[in-house]
C-alpha positions in Angstrom: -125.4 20.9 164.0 -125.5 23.3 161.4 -126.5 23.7 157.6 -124.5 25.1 155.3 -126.3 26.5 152.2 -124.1 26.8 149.5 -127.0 28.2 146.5 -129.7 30.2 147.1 -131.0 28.1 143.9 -129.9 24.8 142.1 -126.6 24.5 140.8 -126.4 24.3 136.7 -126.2 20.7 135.7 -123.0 20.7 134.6 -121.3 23.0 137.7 -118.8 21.1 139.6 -119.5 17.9 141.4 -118.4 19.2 144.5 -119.4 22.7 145.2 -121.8 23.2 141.9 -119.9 26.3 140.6 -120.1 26.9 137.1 -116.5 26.8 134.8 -114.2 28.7 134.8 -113.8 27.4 138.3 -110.0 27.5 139.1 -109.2 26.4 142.7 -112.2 26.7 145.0 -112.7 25.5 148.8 -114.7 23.7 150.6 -114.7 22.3 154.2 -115.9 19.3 153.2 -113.6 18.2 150.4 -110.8 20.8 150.5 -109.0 22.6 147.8 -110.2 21.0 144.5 -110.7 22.0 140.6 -113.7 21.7 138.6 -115.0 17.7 138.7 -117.4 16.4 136.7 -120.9 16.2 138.0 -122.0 12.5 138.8 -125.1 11.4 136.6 -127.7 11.4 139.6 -126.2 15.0 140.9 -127.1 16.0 137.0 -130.8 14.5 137.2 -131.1 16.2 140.3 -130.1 19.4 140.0 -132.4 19.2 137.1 -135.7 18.5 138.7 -135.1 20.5 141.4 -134.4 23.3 139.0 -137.8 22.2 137.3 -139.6 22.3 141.0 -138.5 25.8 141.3 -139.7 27.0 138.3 -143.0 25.7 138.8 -143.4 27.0 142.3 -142.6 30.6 140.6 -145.7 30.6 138.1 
């Protein structure tokens, strides 16, 4: 089994539900959910993209 590590840091908030990439997004690809455009991030993909966002920043100081 491997891991695939998509960013070397958390994705913005607001970046795409399903790969985390940032608008303008056009057509992206991934393995996992194929050709898609931008989708809204779910609530708990928000809250945790921010806190691990926040954990990063503190292991930095």
């Amino acid at each position: 089994m491997s891991t695939h590590i998509r960013h070397q840091a958390a994705p913005n908030p607001d970046g795409c539900r399903w790969c985390g990439f940032d608008r303008p997004h056009g057509w992206q690809y991934l393995p996992s959910v194929g050709l898609h455009q931008w989708g809204p991030p779910t609530n708990a993909q928000r809250l945790a993209r921010m806190k691990a966002r926040r954990n990063a920043r503190k292991d930095t100081r």
